[in-house]
VEXSE-162889 format. One line per field, with one value per residue: x, y negated, z negated of N, C-alpha, C in turn. Coordinates in pm, whole numbers, plus 50000, padded with zeros to 5 digits. Layout:
<sites>
n.px: X | ...
n.py: Y | ...
n.pz: Z | ...
ca.px: X | ...
ca.py: Y | ...
ca.pz: Z | ...
c.px: X | ...
c.py: Y | ...
c.pz: Z | ...
</sites>
This chain:
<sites>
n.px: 50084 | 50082 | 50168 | 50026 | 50126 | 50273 | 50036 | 49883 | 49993 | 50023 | 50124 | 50248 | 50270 | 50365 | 50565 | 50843 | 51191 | 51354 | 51630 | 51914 | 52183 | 52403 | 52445 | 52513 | 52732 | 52905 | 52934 | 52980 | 53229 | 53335 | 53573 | 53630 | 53434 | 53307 | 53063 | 52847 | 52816 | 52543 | 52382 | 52366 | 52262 | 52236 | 51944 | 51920 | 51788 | 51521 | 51522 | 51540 | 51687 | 51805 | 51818 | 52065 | 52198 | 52447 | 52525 | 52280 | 51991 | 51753 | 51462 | 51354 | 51514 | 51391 | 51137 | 50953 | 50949 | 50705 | 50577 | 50404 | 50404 | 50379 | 50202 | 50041 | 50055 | 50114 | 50356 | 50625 | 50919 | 51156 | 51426 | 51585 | 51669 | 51451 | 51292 | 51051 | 51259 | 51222 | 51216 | 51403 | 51566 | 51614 | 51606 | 51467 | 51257 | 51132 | 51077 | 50840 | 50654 | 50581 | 50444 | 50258 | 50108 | 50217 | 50383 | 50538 | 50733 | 50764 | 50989 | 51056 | 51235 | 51336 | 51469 | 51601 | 51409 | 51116 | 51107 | 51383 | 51468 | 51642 | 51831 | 51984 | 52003 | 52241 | 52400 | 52675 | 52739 | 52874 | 52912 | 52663 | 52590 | 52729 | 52575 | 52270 | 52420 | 52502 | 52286 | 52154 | 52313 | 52324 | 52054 | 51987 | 52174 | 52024 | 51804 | 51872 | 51876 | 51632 | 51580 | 51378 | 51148 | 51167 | 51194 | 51349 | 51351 | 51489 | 51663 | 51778 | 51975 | 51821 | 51843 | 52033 | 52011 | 52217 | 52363 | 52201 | 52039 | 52294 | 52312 | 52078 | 52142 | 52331 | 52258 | 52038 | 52150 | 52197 | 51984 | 51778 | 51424 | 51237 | 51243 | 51220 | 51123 | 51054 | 50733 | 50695 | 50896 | 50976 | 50969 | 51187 | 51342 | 51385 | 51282 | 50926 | 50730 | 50640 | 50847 | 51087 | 51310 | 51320 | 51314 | 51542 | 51511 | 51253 | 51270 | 51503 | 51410 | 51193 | 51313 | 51452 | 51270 | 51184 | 50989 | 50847 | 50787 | 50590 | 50596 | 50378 | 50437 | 50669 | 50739 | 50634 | 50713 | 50610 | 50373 | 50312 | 50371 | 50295 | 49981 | 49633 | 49692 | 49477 | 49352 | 49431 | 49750 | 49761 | 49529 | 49586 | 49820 | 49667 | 49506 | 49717 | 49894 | 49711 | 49663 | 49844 | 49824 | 49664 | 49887 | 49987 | 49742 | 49777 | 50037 | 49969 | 49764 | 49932 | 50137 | 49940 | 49829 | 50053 | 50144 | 50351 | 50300 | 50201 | 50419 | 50612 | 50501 | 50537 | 50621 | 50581 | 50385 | 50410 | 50160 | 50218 | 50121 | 49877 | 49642 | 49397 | 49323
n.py: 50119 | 49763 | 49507 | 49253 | 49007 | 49029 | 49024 | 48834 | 48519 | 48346 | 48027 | 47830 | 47489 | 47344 | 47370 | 47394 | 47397 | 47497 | 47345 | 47487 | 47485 | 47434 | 47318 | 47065 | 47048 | 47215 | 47101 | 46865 | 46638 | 46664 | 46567 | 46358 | 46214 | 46283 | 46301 | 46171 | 46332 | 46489 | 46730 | 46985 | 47014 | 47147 | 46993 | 46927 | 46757 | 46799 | 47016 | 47226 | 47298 | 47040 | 46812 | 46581 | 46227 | 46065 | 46068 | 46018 | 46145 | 46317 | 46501 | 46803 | 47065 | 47373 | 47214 | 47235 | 47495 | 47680 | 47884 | 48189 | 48128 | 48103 | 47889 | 47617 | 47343 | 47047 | 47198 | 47440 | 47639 | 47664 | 47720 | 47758 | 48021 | 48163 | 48082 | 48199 | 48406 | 48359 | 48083 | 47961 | 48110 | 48254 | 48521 | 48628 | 48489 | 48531 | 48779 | 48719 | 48557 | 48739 | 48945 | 48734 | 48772 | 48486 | 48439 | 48200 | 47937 | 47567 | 47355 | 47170 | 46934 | 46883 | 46770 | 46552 | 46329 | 46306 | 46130 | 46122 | 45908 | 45921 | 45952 | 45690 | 45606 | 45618 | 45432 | 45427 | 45381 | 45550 | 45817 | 45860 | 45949 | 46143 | 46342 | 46327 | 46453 | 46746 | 46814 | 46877 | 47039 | 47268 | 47284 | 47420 | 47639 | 47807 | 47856 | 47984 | 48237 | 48355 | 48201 | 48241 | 48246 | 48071 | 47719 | 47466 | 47091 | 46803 | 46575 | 46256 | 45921 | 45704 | 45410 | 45301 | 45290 | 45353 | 45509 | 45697 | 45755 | 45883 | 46150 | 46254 | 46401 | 46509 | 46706 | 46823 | 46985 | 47193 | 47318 | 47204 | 47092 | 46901 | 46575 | 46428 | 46135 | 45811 | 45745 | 45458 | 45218 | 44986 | 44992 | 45088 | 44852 | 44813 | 44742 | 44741 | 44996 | 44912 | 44721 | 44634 | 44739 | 45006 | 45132 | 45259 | 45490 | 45614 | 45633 | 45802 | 46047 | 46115 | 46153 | 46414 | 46571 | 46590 | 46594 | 46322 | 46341 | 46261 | 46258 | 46316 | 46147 | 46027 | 45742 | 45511 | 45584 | 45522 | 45462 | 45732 | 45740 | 45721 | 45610 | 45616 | 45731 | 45852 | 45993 | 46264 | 46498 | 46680 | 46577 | 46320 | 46389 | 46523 | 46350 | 46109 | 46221 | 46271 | 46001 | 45985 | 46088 | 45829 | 45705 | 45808 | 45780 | 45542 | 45540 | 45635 | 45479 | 45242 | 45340 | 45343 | 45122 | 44968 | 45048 | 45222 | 45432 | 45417 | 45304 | 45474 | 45728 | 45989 | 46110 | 46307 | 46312 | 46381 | 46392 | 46527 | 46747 | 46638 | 46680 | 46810 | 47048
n.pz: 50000 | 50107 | 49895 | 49708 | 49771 | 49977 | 50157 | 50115 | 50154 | 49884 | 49776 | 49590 | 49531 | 49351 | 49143 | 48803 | 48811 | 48493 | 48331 | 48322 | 48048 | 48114 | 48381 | 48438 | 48279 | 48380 | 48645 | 48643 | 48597 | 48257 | 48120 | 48234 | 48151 | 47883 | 47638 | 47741 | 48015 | 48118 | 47888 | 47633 | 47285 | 46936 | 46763 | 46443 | 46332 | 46430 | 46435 | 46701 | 47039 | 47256 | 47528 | 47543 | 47701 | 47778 | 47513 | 47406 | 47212 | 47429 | 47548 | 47434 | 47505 | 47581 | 47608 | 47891 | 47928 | 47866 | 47972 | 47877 | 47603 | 47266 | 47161 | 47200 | 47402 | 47271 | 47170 | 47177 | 47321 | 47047 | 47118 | 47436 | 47447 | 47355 | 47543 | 47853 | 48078 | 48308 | 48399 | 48386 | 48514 | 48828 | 48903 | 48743 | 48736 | 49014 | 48974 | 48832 | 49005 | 49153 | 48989 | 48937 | 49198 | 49383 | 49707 | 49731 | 49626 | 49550 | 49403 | 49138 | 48938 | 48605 | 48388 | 48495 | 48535 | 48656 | 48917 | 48947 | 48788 | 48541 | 48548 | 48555 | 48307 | 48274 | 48300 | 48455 | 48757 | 48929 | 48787 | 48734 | 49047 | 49079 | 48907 | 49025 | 49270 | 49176 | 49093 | 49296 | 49404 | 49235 | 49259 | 49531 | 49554 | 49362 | 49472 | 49672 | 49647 | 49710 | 49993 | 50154 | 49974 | 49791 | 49694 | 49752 | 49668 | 49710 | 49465 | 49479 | 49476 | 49409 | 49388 | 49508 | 49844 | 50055 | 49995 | 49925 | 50163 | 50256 | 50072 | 50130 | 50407 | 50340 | 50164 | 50306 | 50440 | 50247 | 50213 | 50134 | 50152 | 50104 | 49956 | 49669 | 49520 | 49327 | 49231 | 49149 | 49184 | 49114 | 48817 | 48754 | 48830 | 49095 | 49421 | 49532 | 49685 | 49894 | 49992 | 50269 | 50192 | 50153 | 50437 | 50558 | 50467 | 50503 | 50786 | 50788 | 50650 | 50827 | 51080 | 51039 | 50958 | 50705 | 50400 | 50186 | 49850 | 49627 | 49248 | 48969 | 48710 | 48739 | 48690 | 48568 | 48224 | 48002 | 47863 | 47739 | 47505 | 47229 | 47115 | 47016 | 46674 | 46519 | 46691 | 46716 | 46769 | 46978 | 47121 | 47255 | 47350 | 47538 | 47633 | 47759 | 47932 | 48152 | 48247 | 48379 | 48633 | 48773 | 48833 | 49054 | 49246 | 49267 | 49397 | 49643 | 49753 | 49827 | 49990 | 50228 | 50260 | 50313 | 50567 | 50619 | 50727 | 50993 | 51064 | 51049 | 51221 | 51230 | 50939 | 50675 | 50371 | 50044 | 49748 | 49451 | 49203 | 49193 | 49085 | 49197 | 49195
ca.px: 50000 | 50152 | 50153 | 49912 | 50230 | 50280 | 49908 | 49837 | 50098 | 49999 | 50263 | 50292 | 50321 | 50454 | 50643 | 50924 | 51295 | 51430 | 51770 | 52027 | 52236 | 52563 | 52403 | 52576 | 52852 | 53003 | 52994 | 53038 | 53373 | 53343 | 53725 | 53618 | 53269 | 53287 | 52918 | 52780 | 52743 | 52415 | 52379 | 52279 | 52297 | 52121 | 51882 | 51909 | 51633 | 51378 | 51503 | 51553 | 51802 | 51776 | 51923 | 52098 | 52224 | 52520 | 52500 | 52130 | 51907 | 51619 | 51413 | 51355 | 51563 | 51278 | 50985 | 50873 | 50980 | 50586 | 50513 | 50413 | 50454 | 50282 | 50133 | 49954 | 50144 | 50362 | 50488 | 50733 | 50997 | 51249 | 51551 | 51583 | 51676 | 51284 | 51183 | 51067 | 51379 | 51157 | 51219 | 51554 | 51657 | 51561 | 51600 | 51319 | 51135 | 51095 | 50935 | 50713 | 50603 | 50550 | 50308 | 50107 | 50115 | 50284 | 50453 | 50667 | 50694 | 50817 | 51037 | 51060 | 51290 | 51258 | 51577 | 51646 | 51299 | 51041 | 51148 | 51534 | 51470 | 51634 | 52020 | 51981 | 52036 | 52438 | 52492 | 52776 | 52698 | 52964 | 52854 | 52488 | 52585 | 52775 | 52468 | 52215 | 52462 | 52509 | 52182 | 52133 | 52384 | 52276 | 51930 | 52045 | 52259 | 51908 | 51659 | 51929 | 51826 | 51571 | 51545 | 51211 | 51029 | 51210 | 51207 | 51420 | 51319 | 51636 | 51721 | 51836 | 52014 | 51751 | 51870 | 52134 | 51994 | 52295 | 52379 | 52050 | 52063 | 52431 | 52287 | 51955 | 52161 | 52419 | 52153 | 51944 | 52239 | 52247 | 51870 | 51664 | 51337 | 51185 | 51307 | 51206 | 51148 | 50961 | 50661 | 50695 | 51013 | 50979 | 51002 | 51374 | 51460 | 51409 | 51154 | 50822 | 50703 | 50627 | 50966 | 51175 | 51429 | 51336 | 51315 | 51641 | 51485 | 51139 | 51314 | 51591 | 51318 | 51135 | 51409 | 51518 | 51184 | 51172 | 50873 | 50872 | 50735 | 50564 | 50586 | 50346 | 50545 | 50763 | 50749 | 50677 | 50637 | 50589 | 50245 | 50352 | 50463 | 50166 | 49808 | 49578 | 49692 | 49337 | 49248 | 49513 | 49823 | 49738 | 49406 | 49654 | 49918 | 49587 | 49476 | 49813 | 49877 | 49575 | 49649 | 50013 | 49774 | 49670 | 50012 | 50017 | 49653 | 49846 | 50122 | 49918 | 49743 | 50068 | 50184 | 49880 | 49817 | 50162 | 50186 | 50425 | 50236 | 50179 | 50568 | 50621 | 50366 | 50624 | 50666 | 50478 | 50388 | 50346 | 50144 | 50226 | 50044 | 49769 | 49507 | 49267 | 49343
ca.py: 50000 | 49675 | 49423 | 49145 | 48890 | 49004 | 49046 | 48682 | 48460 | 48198 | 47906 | 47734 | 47394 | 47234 | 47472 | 47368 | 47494 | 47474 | 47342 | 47595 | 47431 | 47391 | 47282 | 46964 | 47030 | 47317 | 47061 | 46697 | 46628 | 46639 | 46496 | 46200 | 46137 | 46330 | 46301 | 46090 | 46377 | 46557 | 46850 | 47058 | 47065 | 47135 | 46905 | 46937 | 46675 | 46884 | 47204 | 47282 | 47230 | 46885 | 46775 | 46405 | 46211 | 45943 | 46083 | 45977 | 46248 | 46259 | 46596 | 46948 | 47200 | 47426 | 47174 | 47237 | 47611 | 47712 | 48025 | 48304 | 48083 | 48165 | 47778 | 47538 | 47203 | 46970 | 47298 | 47438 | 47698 | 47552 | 47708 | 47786 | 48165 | 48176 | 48110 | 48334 | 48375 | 48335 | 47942 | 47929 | 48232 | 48268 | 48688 | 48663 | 48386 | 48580 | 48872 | 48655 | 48581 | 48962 | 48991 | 48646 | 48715 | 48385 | 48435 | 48107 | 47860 | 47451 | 47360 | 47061 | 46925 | 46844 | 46663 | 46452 | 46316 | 46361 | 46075 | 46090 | 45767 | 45946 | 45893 | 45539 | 45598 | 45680 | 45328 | 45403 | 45477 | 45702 | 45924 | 45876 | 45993 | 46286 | 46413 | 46412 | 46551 | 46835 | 46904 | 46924 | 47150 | 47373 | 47404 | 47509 | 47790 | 47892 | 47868 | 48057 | 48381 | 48418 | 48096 | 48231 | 48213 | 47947 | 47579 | 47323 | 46976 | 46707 | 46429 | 46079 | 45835 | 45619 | 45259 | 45279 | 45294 | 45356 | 45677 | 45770 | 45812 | 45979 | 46274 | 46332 | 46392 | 46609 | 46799 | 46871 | 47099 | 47236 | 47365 | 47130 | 47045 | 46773 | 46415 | 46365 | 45973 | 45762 | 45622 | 45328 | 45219 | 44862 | 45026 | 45074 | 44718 | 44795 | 44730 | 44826 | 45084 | 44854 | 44636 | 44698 | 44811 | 45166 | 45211 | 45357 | 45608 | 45662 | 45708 | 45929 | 46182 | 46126 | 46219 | 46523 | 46605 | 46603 | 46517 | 46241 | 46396 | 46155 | 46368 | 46264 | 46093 | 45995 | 45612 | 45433 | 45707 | 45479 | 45546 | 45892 | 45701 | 45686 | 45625 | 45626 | 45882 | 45926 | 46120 | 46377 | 46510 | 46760 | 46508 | 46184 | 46446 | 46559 | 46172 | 46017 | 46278 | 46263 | 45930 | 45983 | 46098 | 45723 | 45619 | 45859 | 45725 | 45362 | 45539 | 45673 | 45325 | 45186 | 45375 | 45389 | 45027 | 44894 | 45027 | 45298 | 45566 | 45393 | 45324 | 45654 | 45878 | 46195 | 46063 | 46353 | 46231 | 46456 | 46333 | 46654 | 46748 | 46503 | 46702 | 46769 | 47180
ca.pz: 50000 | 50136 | 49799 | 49712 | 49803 | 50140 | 50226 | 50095 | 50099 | 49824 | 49739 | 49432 | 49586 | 49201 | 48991 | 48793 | 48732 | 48330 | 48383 | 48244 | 47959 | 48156 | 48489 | 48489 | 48249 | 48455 | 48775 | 48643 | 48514 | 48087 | 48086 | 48268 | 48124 | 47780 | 47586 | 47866 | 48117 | 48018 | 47823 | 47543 | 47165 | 46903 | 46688 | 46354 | 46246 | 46502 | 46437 | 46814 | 47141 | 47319 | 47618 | 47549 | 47812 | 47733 | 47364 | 47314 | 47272 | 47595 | 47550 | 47385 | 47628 | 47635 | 47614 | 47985 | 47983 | 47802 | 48009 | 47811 | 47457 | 47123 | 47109 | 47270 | 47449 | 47302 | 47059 | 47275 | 47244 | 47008 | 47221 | 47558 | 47452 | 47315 | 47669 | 47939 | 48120 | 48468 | 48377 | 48431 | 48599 | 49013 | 48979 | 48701 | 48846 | 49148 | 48948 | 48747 | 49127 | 49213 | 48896 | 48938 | 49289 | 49467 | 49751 | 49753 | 49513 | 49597 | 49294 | 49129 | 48849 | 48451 | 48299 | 48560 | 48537 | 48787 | 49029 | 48935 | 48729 | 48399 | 48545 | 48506 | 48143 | 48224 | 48368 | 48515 | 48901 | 48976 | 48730 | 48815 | 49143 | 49073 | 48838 | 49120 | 49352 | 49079 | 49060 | 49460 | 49425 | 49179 | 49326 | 49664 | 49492 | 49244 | 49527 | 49799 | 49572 | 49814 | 50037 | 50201 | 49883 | 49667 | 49813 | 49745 | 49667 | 49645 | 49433 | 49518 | 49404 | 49529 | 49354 | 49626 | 49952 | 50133 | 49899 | 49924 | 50280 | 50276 | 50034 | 50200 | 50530 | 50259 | 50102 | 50396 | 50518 | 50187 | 50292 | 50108 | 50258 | 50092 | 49936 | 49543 | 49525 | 49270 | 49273 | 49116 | 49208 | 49033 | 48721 | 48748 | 48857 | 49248 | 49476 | 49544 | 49791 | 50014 | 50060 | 50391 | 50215 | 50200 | 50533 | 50587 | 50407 | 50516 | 50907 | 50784 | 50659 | 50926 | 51165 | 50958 | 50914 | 50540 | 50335 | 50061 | 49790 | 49470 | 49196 | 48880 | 48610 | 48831 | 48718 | 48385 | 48089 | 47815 | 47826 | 47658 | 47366 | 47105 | 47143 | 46865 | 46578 | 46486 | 46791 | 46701 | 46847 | 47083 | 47188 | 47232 | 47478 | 47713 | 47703 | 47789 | 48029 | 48204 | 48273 | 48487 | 48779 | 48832 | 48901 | 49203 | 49322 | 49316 | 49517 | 49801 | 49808 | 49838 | 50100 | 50317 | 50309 | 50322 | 50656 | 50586 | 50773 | 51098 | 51125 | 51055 | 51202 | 51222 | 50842 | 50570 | 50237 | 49946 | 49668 | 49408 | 49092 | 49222 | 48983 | 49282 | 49181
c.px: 50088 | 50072 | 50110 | 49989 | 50247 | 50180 | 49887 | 49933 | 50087 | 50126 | 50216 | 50354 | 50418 | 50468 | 50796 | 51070 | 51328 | 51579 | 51826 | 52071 | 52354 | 52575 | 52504 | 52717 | 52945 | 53001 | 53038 | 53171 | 53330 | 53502 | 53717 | 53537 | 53261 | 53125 | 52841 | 52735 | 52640 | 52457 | 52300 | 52292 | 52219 | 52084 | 51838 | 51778 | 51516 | 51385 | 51504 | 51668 | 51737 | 51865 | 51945 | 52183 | 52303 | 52535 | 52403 | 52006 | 51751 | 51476 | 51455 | 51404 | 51434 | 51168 | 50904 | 50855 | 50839 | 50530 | 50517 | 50408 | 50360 | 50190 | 50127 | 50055 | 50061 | 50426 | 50486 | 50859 | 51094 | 51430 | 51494 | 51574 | 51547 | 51225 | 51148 | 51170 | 51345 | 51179 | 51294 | 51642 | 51595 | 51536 | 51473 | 51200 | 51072 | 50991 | 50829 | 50629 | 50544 | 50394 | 50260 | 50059 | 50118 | 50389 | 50594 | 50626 | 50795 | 50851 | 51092 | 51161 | 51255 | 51362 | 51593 | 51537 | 51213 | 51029 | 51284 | 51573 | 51578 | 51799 | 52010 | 52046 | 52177 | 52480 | 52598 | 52737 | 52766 | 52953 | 52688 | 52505 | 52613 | 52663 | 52372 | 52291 | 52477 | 52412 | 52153 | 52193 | 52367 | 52113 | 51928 | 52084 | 52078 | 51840 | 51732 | 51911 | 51720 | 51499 | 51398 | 51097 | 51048 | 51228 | 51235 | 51392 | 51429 | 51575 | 51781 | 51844 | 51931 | 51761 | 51946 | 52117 | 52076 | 52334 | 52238 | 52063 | 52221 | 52397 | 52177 | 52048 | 52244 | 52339 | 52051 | 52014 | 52246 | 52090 | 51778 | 51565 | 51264 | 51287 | 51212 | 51215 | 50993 | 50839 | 50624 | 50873 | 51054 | 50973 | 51169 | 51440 | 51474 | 51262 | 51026 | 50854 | 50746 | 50714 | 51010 | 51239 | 51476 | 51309 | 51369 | 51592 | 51399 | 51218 | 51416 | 51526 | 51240 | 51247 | 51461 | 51419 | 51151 | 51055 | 50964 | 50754 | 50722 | 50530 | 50496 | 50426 | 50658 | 50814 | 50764 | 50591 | 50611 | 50475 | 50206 | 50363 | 50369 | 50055 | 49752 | 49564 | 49571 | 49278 | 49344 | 49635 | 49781 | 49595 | 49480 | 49770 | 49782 | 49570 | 49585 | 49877 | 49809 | 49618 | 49779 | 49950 | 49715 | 49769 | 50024 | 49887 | 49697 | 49920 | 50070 | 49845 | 49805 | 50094 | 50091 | 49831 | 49946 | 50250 | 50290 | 50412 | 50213 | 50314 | 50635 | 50568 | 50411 | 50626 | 50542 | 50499 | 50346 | 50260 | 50135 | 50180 | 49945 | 49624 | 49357 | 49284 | 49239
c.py: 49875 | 49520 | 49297 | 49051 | 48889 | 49004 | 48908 | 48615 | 48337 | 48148 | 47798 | 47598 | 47286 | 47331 | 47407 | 47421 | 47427 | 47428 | 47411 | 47481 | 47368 | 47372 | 47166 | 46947 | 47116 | 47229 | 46905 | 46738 | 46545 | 46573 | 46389 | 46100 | 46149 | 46336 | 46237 | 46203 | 46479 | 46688 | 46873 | 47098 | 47054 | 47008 | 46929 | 46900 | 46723 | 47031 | 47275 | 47237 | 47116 | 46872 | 46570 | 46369 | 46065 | 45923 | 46051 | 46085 | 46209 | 46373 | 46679 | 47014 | 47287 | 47343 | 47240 | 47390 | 47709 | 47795 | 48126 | 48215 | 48109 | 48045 | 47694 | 47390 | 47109 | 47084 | 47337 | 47544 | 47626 | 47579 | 47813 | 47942 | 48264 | 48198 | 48164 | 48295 | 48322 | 48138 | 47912 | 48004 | 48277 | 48441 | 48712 | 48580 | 48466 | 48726 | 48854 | 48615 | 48643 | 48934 | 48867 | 48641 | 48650 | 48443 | 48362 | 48007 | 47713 | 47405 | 47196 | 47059 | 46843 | 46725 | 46530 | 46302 | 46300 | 46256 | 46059 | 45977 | 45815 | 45930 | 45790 | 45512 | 45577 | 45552 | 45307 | 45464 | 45555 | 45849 | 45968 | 45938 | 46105 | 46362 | 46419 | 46469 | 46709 | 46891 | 46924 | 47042 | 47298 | 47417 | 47507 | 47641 | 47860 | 47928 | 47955 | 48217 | 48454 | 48232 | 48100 | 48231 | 48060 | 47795 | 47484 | 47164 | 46887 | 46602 | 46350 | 46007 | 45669 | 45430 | 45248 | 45348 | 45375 | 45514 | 45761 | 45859 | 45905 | 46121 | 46301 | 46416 | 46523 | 46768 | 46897 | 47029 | 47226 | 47386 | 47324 | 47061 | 46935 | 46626 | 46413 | 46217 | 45957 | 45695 | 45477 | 45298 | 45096 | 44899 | 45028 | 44984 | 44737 | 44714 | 44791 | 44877 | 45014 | 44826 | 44746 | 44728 | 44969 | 45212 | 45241 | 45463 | 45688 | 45695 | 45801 | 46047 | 46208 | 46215 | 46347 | 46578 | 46691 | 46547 | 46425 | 46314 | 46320 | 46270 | 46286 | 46245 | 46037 | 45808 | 45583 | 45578 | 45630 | 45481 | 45683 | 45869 | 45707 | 45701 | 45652 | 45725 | 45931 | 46072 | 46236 | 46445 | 46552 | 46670 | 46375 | 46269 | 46478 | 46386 | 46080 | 46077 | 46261 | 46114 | 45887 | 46007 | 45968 | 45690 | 45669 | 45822 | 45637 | 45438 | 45587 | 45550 | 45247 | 45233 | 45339 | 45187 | 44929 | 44910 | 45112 | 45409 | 45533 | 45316 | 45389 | 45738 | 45989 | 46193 | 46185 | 46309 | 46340 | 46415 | 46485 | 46638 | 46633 | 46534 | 46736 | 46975 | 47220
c.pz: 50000 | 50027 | 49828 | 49758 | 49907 | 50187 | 50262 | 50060 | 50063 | 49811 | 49667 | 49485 | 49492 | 49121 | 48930 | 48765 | 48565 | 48351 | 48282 | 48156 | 48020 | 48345 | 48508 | 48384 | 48294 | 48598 | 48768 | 48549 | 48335 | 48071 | 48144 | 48222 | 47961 | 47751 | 47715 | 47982 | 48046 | 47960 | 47684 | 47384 | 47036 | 46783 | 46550 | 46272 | 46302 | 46464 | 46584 | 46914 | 47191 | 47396 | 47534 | 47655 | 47765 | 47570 | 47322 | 47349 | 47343 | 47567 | 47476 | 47510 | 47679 | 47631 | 47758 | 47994 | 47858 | 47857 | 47940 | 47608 | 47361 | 47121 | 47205 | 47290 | 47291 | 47212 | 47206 | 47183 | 47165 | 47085 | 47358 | 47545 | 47399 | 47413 | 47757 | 48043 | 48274 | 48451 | 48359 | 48534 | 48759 | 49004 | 48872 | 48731 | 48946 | 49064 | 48892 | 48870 | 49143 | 49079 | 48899 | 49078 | 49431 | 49582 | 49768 | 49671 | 49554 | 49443 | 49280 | 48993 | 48721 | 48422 | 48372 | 48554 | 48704 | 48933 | 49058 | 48826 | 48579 | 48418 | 48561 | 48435 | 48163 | 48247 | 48409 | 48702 | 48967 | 48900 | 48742 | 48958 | 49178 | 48982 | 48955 | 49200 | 49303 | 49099 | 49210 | 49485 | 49367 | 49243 | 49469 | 49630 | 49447 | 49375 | 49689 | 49727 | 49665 | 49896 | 50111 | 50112 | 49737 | 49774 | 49793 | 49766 | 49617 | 49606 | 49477 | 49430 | 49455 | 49498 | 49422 | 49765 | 50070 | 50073 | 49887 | 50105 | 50324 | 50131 | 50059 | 50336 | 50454 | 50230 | 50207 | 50446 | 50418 | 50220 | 50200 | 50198 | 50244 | 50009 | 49802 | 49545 | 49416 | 49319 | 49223 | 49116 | 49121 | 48889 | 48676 | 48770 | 49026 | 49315 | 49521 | 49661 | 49904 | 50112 | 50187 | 50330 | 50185 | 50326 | 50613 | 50551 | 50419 | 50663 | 50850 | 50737 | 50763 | 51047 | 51144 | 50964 | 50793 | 50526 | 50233 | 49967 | 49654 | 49361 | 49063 | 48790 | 48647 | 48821 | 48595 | 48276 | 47967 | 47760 | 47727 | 47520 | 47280 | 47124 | 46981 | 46781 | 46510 | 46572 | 46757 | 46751 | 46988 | 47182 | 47241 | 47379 | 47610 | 47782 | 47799 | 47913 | 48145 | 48280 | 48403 | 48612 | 48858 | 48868 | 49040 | 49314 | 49402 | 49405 | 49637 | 49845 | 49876 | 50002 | 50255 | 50348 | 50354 | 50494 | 50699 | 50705 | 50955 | 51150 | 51113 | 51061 | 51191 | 51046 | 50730 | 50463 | 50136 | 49811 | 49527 | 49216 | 49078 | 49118 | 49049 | 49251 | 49087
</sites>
């Protein structure tokens, strides 16, 4: 009997990888950067691992990695070695596939944050640059485990235009298919959607034929930050949540009136975890 995966070949259009612990300290230089290039250690005052980034801690290691977990979002394994290994690892990923399954799954990233916006933090831009290249690099490797079912979505260094377009063109070769970009770009101190001056960027996917892909959260998180402790934890994370899918409304607004789309008709747009599922 020829299996439910090859019969029907669903695809997981937003799944995420867990970044390993030593993702970017086995490829950025620690003798040049020390604490500053990301990584992993643990949190005494939480009781769990945390990635920090420039010595200031950013995240729980396992927060995103909640498949299979004893408890209900924001608990979270407290280390990575709690979590199901399919959330870091491509050879168990792929069988957690087999039994839900997905044929192919389009993979998106956690630490970095979900438009790239989270290397900012390093302020140094040579090290901001070598961290998304890192991680371009490492997903290529994870998602070449089986490139017909794993699918590579790159990072950009997208506050520099010019580097933006010299690792889409990098990455593409690497066999990434889409383009990670914020949608609120004016959050970081650039310009909106709109400005000309992404559109080095909107023709170089176009020409490549890459998607741009808006990923939710992808812009201002400070929304995340509080909300009224009456309503409760777990009622205060659906609410504040809930609310990251307007930012991607605004960005298809954005795009579609700014004109974007009709000077790039070869040009696809992803709008991902849009909530229409």
């Amino acid at each position: 009997m020829v299996a439910v995966v090859e019969r029907i070949k669903v695809i997981d259009s937003d799944t995420h990888v867990s970044e390993p612990e030593d993702l970017w300290t086995s490829r950025v230089s620690v003798q040049k950067w020390g604490d500053m290039v990301p990584h992993v250690k643990w949190d005494p005052d939480r009781n769990e691992e945390a990635w920090y980034f420039g010595g200031e801690r950013f995240a729980a290691a396992a927060g995103p990695a909640m498949a299979g977990w004893k408890e209900f979002p924001p608990s979270h394994p407290p280390r990575m070695a709690d979590a199901d290994p399919g959330s870091w690892n491509p050879i168990e990923r792929l069988k957690r596939m087999d039994e839900y399954g997905l044929w192919a799954q389009v993979i998106y990233p956690n630490v970095g944050g979900f438009g790239s916006g989270r290397f900012l933090s390093l302020k140094e831009p040579e090290l901001m640059l070598d961290c998304v290249r890192a991680y371009n690099d490492f997903l290529a490797e994870w998602c070449d485990t089986d490139p017909n079912r794993l699918v590579p979505i790159m990072a950009v260094p997208f506050w520099d235009v010019e580097a933006t377009v010299a690792e889409i063109n990098r990455a593409r070769k690497l066999g990434h298919k889409g383009i990670l970009f914020t949608s609120e770009p004016e959050v970081f101190g650039q310009e909106p959607l709109a400005h000309p001056q992404w559109e080095p960027i909107w023709s170089t996917a176009e020409d490549l034929g890459l998607t741009i892909n808006f990923h939710i959260g992808s812009g201002d998180l400070t929304q995340l930050r509080g909300g009224y402790r009456g309503n409760g934890r777990q009622a205060n994370y659906a609410k504040l949540t809930t609310m990251l899918f307007l930012d991607n409304s605004r960005a298809v607004m954005e795009v579609i009136i700014s004109g974007i789309c009709h000077r790039h008709p070869k040009l696809n747009i992803v709008s991902v975890e849009s909530g229409i599922g």
